[in-house]
Structure formats: structure tokens, C-alpha cells
C-alpha positions in Angstrom: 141.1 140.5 62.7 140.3 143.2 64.9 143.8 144.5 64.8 143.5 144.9 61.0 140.0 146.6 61.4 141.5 149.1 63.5 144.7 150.2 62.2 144.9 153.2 60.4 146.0 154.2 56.6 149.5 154.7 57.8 149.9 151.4 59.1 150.2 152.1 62.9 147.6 150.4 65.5 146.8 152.5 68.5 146.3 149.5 71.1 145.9 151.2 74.3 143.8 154.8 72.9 143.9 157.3 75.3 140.7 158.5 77.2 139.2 160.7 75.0 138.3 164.6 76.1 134.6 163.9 75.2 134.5 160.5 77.6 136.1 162.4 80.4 133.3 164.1 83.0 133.0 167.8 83.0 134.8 169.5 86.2 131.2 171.1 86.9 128.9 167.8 86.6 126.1 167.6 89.0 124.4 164.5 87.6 124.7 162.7 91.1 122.2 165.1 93.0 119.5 165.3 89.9 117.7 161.6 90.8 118.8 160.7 87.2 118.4 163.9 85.0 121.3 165.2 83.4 123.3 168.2 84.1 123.9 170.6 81.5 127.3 170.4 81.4 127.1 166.7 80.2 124.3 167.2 77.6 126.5 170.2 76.3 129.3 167.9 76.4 127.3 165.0 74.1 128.3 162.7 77.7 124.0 162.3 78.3 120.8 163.2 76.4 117.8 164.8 77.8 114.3 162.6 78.6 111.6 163.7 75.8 
């Protein structure tokens, strides 16, 4: 079933997708040294959100 949920229009199942540009951490990520706040490169990237 899931196979057939995932294939697209042309018939073709992509089984093993490759790591998509957006899932991939920026080169200039400094989220490690920020005690849990997000950089701006991975808010600008859509990777994290800001707190409210």
C-alpha cells in the first residue's frame, strides 16, 4: 500500500529519495553554541522556527 501511495503519475516509485537541499544543514549553522536558539541561517532555511 505505501508503495502505491507514493508513486508518482508516471508510474515510477522513488524508493530510496535523495536528501533533499532543504534537510541538509547550512555550511554557516551555529545552532550548537546558542543553548537551543536557532541560527539564522536555519530559520532562513525553514530547518528551525523561532520561540514566540
Amino acid at each position: 500500500m505505501a508503495a502505491v501511495e507514493t508513486a508518482i503519475d508516471d508510474g515510477t516509485l522513488d524508493a530510496f529519495p535523495s536528501e533533499d537541499e532543504d534537510d541538509a544543514e547550512p555550511e554557516d549553522c551555529d545552532c550548537d553554541g546558542l543553548d537551543g536558539f536557532p541560527c539564522w541561517p536555519c530559520v532562513r532555511a525553514g530547518r528551525k522556527e523561532l520561540p514566540n
